[in-house]
N, CA, C and O atoms as CSV, one atom per row, in Angstrom:
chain,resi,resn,atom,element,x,y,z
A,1,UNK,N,N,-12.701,-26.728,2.266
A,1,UNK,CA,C,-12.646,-25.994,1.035
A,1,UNK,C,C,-12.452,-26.976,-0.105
A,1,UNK,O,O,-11.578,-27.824,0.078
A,2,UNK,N,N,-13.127,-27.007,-1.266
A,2,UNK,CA,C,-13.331,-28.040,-2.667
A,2,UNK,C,C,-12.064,-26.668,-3.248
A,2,UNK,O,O,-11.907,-25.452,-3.135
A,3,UNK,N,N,-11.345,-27.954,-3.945
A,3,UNK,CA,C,-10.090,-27.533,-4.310
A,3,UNK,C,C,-10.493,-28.188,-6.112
A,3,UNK,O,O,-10.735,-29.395,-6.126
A,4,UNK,N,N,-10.554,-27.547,-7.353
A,4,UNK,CA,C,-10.354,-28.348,-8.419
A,4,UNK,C,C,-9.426,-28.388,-8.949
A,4,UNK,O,O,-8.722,-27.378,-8.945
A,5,UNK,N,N,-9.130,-29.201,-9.430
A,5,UNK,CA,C,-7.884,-29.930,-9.589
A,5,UNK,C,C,-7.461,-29.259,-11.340
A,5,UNK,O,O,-6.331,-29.424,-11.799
A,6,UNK,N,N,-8.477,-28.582,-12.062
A,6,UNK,CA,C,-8.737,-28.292,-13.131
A,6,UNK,C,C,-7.804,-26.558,-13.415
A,6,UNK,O,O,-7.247,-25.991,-14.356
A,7,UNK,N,N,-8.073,-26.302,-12.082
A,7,UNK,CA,C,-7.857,-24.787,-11.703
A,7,UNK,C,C,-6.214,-24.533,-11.865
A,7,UNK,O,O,-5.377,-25.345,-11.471
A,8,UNK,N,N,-5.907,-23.295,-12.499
A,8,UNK,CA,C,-4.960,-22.892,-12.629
A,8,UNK,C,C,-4.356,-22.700,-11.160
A,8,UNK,O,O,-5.325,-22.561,-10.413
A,9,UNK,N,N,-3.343,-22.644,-10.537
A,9,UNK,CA,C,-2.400,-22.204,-9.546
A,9,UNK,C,C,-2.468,-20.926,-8.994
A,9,UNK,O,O,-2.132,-20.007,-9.742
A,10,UNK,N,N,-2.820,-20.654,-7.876
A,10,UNK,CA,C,-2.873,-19.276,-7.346
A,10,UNK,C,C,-1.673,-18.352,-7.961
A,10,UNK,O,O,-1.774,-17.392,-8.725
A,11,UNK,N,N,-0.782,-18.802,-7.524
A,11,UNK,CA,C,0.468,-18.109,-8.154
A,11,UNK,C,C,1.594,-18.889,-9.290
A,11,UNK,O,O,2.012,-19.911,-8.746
A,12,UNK,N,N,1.968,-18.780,-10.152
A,12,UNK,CA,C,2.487,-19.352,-11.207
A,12,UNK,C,C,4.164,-18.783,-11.671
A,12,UNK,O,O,4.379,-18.820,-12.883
A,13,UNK,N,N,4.741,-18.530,-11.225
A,13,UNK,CA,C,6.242,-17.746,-11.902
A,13,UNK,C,C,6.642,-19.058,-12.510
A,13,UNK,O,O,6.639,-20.225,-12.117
A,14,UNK,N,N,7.003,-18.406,-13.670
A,14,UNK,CA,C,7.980,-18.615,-14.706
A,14,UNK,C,C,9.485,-18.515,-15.164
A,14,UNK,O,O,9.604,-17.391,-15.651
A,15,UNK,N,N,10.337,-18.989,-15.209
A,15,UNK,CA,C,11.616,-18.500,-15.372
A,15,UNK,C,C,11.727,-16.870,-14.994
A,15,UNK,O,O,12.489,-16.085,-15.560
A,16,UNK,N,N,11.062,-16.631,-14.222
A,16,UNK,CA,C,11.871,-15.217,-12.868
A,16,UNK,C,C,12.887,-15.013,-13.170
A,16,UNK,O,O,13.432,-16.117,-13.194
A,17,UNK,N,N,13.744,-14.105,-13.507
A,17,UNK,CA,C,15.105,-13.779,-13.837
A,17,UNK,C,C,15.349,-12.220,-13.513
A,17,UNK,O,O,14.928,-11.391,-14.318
A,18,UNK,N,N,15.963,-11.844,-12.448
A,18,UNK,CA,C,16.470,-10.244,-11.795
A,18,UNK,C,C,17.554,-9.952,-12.042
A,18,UNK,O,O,18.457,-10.623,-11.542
A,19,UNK,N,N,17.916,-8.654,-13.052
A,19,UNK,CA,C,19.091,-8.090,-12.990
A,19,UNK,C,C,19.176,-6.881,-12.391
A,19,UNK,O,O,18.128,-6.235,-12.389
A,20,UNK,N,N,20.260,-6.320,-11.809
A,20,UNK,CA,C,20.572,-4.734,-11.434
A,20,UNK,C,C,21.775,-4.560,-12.243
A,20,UNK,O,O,22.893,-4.943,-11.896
A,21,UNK,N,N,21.496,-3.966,-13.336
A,21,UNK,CA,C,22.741,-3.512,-14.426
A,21,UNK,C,C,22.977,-4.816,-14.767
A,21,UNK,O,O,22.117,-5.562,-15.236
A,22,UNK,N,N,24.547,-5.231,-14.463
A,22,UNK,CA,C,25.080,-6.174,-14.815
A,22,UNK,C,C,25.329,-7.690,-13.797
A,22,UNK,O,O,25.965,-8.699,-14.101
A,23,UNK,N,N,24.514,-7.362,-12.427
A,23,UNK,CA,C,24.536,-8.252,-11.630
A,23,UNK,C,C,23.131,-8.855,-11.587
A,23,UNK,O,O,22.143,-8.176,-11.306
A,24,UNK,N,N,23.068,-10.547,-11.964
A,24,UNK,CA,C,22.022,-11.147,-12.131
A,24,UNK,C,C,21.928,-11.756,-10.665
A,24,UNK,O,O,22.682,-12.654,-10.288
A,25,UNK,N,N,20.760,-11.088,-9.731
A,25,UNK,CA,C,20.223,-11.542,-8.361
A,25,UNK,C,C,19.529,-12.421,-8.594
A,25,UNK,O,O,19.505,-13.197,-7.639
A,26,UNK,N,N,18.690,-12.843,-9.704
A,26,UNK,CA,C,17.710,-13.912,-10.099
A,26,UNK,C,C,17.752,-15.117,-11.324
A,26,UNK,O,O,17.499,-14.736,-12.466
A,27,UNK,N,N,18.000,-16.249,-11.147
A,27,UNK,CA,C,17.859,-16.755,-12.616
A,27,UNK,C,C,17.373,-17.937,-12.684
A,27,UNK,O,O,17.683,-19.014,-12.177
A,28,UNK,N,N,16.361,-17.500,-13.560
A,28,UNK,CA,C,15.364,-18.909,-13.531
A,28,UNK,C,C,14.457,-19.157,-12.974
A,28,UNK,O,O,13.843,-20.131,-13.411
A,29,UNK,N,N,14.010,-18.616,-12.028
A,29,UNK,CA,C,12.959,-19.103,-10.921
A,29,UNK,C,C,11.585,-19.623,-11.345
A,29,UNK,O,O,10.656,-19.102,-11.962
A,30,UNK,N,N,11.777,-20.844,-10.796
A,30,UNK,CA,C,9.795,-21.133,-11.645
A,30,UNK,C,C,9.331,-22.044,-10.518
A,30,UNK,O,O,10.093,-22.866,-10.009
A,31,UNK,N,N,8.004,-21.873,-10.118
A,31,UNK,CA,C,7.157,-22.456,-9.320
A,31,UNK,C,C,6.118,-22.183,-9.091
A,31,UNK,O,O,5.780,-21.094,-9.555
A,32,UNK,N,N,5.083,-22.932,-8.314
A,32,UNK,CA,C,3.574,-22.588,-8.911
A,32,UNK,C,C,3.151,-22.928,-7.271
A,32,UNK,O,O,3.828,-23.688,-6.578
A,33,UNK,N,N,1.900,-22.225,-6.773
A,33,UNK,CA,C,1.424,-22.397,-5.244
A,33,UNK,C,C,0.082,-22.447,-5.714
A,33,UNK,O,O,-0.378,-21.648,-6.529
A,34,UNK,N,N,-0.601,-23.474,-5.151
A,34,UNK,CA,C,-2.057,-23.636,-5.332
A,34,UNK,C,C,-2.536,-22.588,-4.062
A,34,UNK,O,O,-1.745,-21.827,-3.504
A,35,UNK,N,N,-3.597,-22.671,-3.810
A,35,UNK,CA,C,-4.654,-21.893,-3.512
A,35,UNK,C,C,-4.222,-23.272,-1.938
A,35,UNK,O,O,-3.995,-24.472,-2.092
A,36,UNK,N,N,-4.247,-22.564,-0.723
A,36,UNK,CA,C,-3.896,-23.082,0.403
A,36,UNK,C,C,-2.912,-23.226,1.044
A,36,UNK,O,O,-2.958,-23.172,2.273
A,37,UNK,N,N,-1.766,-23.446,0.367
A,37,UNK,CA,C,-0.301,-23.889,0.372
A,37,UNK,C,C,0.366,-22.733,1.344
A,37,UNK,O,O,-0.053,-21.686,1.838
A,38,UNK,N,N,1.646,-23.467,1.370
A,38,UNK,CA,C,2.763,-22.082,2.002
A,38,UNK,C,C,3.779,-22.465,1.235
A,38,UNK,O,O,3.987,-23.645,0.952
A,39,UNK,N,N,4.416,-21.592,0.880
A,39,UNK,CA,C,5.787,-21.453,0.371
A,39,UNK,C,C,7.085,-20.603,1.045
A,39,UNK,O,O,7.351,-19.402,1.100
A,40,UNK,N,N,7.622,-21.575,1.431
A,40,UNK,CA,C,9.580,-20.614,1.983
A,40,UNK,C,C,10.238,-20.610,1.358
A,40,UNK,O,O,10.459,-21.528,0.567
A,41,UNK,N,N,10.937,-19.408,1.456
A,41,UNK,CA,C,12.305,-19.700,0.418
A,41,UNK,C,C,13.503,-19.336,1.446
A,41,UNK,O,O,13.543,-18.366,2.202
A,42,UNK,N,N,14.527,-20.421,1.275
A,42,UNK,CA,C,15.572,-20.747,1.507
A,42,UNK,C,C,17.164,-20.583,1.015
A,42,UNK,O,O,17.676,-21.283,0.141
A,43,UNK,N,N,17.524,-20.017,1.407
A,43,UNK,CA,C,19.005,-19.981,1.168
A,43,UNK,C,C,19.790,-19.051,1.409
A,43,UNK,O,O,19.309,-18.043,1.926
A,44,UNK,N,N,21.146,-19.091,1.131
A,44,UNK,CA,C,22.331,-18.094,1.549
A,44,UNK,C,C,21.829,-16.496,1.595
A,44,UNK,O,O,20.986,-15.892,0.931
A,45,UNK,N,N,22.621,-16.131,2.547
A,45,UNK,CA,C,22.589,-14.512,2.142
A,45,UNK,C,C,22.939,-14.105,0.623
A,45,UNK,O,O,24.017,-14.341,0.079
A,46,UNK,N,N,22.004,-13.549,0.122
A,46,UNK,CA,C,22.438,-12.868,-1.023
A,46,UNK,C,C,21.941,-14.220,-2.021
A,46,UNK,O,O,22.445,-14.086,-3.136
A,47,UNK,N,N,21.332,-15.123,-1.947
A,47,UNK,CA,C,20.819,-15.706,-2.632
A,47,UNK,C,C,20.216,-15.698,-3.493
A,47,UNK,O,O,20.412,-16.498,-4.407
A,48,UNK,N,N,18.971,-14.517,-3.529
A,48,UNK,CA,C,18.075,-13.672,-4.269
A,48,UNK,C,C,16.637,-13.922,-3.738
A,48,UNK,O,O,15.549,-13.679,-4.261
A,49,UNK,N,N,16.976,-14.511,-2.475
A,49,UNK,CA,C,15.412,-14.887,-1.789
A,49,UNK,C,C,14.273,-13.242,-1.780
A,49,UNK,O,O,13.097,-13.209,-2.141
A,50,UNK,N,N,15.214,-11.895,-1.187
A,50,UNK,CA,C,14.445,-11.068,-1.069
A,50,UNK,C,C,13.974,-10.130,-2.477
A,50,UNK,O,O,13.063,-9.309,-2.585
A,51,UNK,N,N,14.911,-10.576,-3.416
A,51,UNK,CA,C,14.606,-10.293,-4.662
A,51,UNK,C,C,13.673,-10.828,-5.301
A,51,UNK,O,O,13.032,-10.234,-6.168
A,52,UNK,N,N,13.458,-12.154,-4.913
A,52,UNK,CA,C,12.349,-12.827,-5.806
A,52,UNK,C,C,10.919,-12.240,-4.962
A,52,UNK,O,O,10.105,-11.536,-5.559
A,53,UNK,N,N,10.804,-12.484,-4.050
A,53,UNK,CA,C,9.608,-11.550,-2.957
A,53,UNK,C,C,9.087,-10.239,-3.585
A,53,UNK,O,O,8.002,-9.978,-4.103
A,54,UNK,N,N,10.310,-9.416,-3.360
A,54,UNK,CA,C,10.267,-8.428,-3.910
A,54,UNK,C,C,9.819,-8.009,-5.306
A,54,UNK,O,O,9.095,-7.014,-5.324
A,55,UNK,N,N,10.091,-8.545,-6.423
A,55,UNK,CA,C,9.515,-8.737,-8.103
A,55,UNK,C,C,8.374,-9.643,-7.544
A,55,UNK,O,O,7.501,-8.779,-7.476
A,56,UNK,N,N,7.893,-10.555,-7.186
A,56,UNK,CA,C,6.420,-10.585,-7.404
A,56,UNK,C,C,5.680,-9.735,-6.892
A,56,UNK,O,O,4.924,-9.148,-7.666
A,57,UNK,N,N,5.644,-9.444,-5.717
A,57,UNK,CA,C,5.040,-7.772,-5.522
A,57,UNK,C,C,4.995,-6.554,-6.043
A,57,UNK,O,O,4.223,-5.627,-5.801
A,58,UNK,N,N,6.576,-6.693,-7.347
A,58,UNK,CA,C,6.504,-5.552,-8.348
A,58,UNK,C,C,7.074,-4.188,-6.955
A,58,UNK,O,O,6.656,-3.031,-6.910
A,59,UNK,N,N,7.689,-4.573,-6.369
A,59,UNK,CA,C,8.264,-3.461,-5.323
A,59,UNK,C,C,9.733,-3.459,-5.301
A,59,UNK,O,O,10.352,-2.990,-4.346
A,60,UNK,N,N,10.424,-4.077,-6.542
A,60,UNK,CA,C,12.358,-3.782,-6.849
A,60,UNK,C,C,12.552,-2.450,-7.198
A,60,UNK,O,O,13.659,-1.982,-6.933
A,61,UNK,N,N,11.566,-1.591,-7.836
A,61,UNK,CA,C,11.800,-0.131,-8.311
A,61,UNK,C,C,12.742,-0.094,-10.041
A,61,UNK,O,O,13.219,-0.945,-10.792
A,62,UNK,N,N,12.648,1.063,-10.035
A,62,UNK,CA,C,13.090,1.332,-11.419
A,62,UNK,C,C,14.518,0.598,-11.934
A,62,UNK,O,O,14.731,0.301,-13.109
A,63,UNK,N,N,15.498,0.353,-10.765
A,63,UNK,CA,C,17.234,0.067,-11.011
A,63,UNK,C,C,16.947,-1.845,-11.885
A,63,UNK,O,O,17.632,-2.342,-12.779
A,64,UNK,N,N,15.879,-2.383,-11.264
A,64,UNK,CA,C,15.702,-3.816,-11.494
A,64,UNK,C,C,15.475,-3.956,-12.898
A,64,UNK,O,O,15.055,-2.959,-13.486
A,65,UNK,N,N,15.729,-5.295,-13.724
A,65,UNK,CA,C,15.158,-5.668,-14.845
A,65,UNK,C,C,14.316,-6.914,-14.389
A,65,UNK,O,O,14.888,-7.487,-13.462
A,66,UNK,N,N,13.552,-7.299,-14.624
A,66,UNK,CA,C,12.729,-8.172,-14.310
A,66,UNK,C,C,12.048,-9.461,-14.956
A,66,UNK,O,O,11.007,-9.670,-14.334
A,67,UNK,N,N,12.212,-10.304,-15.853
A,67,UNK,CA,C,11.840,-10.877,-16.826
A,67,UNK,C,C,11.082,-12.236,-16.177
A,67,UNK,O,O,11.177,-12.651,-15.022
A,68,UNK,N,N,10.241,-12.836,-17.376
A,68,UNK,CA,C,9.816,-14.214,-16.516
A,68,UNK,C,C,8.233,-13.206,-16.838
A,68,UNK,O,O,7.870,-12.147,-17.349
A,69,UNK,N,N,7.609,-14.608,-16.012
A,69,UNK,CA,C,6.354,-14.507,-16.265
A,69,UNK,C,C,6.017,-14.420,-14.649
A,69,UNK,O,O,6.809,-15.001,-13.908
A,70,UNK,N,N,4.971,-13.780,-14.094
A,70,UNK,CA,C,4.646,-13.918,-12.703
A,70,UNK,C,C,2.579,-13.593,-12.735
A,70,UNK,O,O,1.833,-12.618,-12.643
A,71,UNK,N,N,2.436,-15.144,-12.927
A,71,UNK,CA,C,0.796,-15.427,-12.834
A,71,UNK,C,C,-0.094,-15.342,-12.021
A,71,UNK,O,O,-0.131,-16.284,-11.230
A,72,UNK,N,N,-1.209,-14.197,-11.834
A,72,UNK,CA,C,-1.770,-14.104,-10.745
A,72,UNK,C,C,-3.062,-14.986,-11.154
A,72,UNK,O,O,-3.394,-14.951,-12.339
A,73,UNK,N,N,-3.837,-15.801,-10.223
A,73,UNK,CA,C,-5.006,-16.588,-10.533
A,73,UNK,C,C,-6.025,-16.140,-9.560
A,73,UNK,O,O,-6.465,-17.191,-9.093
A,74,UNK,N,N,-6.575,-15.252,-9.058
A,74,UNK,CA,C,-7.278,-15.241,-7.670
A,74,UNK,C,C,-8.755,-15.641,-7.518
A,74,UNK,O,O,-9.814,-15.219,-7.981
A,75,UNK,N,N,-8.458,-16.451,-6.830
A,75,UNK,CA,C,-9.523,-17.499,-6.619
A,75,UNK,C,C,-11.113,-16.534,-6.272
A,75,UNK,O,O,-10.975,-15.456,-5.693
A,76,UNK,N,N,-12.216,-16.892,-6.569
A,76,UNK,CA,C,-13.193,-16.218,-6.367
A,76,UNK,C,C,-13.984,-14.640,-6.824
A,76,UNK,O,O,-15.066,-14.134,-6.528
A,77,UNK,N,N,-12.888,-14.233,-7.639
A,77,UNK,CA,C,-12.828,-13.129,-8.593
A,77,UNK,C,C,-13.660,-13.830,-10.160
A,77,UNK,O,O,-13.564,-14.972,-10.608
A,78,UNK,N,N,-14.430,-12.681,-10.688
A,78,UNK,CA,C,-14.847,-13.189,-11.953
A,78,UNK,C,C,-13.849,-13.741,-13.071
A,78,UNK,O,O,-14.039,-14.792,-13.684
A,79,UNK,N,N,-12.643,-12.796,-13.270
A,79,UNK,CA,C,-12.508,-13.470,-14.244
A,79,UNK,C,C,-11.018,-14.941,-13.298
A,79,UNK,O,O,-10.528,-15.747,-14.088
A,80,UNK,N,N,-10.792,-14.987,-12.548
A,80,UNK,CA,C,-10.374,-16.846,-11.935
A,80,UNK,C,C,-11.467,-17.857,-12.641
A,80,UNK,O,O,-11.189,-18.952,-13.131
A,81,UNK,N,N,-12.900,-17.186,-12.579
A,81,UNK,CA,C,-14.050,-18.166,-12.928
A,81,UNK,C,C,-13.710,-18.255,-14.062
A,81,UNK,O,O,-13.488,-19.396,-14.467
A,82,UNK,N,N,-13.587,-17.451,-14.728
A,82,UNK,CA,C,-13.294,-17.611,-16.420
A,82,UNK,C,C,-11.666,-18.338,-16.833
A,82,UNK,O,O,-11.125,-18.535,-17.921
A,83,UNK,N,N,-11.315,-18.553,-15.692
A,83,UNK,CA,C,-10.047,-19.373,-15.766
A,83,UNK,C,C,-8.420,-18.437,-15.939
A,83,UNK,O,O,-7.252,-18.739,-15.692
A,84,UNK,N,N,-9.045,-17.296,-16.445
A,84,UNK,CA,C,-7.748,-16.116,-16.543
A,84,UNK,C,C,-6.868,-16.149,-15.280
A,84,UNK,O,O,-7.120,-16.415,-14.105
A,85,UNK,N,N,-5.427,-15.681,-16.116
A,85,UNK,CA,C,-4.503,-15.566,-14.871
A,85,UNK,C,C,-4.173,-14.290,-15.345
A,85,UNK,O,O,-4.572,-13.997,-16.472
A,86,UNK,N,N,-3.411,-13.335,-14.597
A,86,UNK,CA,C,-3.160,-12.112,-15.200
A,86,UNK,C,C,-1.780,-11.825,-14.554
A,86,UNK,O,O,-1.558,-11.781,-13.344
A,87,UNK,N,N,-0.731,-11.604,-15.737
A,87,UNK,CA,C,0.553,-11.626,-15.352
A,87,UNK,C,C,1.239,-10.135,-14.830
A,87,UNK,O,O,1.456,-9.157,-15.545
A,88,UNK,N,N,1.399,-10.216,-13.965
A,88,UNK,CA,C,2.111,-9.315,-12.713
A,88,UNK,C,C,3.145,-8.310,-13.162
A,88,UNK,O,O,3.381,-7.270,-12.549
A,89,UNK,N,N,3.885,-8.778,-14.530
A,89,UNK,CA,C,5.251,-8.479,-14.521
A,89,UNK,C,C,4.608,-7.434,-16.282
A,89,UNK,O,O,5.406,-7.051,-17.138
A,90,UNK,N,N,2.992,-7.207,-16.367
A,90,UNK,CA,C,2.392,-6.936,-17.849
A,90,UNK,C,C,1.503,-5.248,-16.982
A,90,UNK,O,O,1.093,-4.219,-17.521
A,91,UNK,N,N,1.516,-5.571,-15.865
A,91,UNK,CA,C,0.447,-4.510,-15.474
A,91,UNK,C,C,1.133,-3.235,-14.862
A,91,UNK,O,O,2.014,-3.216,-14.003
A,92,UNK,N,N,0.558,-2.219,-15.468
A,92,UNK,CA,C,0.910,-0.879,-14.941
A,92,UNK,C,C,1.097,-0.523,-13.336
A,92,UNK,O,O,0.624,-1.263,-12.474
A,93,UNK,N,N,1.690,0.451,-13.078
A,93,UNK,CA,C,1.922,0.414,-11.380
A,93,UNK,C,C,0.730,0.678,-10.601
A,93,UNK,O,O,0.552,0.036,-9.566
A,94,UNK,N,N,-0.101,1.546,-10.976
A,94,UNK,CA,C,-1.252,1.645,-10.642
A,94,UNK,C,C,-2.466,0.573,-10.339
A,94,UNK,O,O,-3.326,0.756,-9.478
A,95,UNK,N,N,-2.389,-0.494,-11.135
A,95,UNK,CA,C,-3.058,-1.295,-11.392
A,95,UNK,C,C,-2.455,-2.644,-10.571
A,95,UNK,O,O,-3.064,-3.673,-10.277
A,96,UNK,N,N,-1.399,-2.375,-10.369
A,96,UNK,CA,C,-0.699,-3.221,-9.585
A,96,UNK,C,C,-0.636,-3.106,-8.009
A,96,UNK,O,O,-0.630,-4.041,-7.208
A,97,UNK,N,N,-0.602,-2.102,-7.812
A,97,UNK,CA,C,-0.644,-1.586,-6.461
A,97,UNK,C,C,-2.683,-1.569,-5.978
A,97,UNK,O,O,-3.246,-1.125,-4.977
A,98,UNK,N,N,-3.132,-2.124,-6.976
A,98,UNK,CA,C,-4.800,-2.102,-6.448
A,98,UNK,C,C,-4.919,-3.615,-6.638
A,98,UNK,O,O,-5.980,-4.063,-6.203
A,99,UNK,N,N,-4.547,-4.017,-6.882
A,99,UNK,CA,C,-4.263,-5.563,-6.711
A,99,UNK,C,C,-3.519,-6.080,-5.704
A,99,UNK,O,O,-4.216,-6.822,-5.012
A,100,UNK,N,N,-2.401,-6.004,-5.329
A,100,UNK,CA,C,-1.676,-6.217,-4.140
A,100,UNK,C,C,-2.678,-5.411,-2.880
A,100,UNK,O,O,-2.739,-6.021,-1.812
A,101,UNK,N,N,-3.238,-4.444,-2.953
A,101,UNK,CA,C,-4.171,-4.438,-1.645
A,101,UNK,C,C,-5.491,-5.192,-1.657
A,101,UNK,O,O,-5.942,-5.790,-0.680
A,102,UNK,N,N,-6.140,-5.101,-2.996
A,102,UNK,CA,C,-7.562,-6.001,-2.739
A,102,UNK,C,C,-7.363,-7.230,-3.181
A,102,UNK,O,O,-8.322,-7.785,-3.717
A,103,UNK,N,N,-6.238,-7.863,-3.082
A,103,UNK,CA,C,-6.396,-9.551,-3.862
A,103,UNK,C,C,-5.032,-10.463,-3.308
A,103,UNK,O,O,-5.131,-11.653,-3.009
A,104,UNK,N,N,-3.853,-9.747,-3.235
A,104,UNK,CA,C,-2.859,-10.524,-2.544
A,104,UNK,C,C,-2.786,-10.147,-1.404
A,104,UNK,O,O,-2.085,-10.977,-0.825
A,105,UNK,N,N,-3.102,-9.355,-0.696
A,105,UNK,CA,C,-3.018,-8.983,0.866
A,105,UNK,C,C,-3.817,-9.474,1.178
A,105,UNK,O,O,-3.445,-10.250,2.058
A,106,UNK,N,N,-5.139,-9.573,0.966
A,106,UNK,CA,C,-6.251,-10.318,1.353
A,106,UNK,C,C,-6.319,-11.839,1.504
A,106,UNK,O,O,-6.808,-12.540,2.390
A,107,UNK,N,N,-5.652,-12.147,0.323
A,107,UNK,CA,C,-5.333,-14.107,0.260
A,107,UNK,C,C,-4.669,-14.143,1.526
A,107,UNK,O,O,-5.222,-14.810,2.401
A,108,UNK,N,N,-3.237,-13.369,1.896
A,108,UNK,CA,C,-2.627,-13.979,2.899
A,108,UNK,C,C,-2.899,-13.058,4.215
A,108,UNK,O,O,-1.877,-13.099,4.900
A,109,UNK,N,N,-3.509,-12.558,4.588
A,109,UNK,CA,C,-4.310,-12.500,5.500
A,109,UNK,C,C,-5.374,-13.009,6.113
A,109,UNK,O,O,-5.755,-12.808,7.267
A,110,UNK,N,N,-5.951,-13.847,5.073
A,110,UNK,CA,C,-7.073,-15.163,5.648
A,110,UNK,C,C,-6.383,-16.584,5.841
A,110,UNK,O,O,-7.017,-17.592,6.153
A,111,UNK,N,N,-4.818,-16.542,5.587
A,111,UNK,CA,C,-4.505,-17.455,6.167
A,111,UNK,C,C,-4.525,-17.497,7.086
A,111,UNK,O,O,-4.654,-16.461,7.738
A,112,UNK,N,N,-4.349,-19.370,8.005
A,112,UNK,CA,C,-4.634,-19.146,9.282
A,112,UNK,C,C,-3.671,-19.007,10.055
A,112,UNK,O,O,-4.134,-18.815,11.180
A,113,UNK,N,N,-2.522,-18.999,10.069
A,113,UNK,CA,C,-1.194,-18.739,10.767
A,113,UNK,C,C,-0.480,-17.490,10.601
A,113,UNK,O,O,0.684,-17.183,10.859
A,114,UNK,N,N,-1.601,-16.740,10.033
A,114,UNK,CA,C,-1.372,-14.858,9.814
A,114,UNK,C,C,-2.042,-14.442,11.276
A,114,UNK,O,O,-3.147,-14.932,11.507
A,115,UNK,N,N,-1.514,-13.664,12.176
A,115,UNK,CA,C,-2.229,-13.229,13.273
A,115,UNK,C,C,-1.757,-11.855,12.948
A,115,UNK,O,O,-0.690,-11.289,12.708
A,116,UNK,N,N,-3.039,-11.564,13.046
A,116,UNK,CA,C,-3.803,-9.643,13.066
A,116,UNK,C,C,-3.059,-8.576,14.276
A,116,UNK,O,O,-3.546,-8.873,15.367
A,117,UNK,N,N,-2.478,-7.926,14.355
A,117,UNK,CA,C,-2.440,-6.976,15.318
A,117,UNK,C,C,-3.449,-6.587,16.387
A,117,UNK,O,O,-4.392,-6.124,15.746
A,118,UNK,N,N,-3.732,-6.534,17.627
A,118,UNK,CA,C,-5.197,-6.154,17.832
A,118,UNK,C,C,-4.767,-4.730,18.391
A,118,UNK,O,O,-5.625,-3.922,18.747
């Protein structure tokens, strides 16, 4: 696979920051995954590992505040060609939930260390 080096980052978060009321589960989070990569996240219980998962998928629900930027780039889509990223944390639920089935489920399901149910 030709990788350009020019190309925005499959995924892009920005200072990520999760509150529930007055308890901040998230602060700060920023990191970027090219197109191939794997990413783990690590740490203590209660760290905010399943929180951060959770807000980029846009699946914390109404109690969450959510701030930060969370950049989608998907490779092979018209507008990726046009270089657009389209931020996660800007799009309606509807629109979000048709994206997470035709564009992020799909990326990590053609990875190769994803095995299929048969």
């Amino acid at each position: 696979m030709f990788y350009d080096c020019l190309m925005p980052p499959l995924l892009d978060i920005r200072d990520l920051s999760v509150h529930f009321g007055a308890l901040q589960a998230v602060k700060g989070v920023s990191l970027h995954l090219e197109e191939g990569e794997v990413l783990g996240l690590v740490g203590e219980s209660g760290s905010g590992k399943s929180a951060t998962a959770l807000a980029i998928l846009g699946l914390l629900g109404p109690a969450a505040n959510v701030t930060g930027h969370i950049l989608w780039h998907a490779a092979g889509t018209a507008q990726a060609q046009s270089g657009a990223s389209t931020d996660l944390l800007q799009m309606s639920p509807g629109a979000l939930r048709l994206l997470r089935g035709r564009e992020i489920a799909a990326t990590v399901t053609t990875l190769p260390f994803v095995r299929k149910a048969k």
